[in-house]
C-alpha positions in Angstrom: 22.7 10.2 -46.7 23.4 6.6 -46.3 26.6 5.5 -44.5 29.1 4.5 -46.9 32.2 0.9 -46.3 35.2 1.5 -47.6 35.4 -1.5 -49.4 33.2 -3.9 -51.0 31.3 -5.8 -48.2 31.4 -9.3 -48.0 30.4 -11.5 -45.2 34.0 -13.0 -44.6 35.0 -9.2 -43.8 34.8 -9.3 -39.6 33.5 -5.7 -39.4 31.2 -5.9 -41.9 29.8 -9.1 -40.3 30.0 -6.9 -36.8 28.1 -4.2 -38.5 25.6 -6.6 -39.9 24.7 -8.9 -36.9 24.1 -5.6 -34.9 22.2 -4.3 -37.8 19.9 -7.1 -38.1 19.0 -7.0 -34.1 18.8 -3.5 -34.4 15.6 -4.4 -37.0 14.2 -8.1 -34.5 14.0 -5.2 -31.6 12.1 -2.8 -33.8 9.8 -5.5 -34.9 9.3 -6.7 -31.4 8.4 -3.4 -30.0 6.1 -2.3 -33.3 4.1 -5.8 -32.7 4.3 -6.2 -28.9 2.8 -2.7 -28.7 -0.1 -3.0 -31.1 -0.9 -6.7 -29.1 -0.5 -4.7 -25.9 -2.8 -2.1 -27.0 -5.7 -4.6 -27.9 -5.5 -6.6 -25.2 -5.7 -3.2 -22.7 -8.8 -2.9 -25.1 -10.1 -6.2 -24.4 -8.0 -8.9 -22.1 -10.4 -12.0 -22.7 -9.7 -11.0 -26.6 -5.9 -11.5 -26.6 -5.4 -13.7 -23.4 -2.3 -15.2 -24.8 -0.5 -11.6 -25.0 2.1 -12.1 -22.2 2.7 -15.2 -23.1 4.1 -14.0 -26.7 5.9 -10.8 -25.0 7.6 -12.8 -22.5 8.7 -15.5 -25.0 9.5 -13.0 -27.8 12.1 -10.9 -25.6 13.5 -14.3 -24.3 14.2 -15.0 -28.1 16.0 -11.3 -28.0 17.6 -11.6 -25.2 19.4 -14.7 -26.1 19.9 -13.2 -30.1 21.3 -10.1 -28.3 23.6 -12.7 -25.8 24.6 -14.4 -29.2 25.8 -10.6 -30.9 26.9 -8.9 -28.2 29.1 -11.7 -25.9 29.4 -15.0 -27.7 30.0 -14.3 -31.5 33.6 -14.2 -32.9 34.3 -11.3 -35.3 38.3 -11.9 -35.3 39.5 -12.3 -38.7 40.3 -16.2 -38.0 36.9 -17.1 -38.0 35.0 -18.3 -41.2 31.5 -17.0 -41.7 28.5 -19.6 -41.3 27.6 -18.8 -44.8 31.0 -19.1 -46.4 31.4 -22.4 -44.9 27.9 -23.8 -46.0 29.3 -22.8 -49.9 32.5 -24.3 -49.5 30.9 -27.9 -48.9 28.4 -27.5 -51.8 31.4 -27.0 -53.9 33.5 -29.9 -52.7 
């Protein structure tokens, strides 16, 4: 059974942004392990195959790490602070 809001969602709701942000790094980590592991496993196969392996890893959680910094210390969920997106359609309307 799929979780159900209380309200219709919207992205200027703070706790459905919350949700939504941690959500969608929820999913970049899965992705990151599903690939990483399927490159790790070909290059154990053969190194001189996929030399540039560690390389990706170590870039790709460097990109997580700072996405996760980004959700989890520096974004602002208080009910103040416009969305990104709600802010991009109020100029195109202007």
């Amino acid at each position: 059974m799929p979780p159900r809001w209380p309200r219709q969602p919207t992205r200027e709701d703070p706790a459905y942004r919350r949700l939504d942000d941690r959500i969608n790094f929820a999913v970049h980590v899965a992705a990151c392990i599903a690939v990483n592991s399927g490159l790790w496993f070909f290059h154990n196969l053969n190194p001189a195959w996929v030399a540039w392996v560690p390389w990706v890893t170590l870039t790709w959680l460097g990109l997580l790490s700072l996405h996760g910094i980004y959700i989890f210390v520096l974004a602002d969920y208080s009910a103040g602070s416009p969305s990104p997106l709600s802010n991009s359609n109020q100029q195109g309307d202007s």
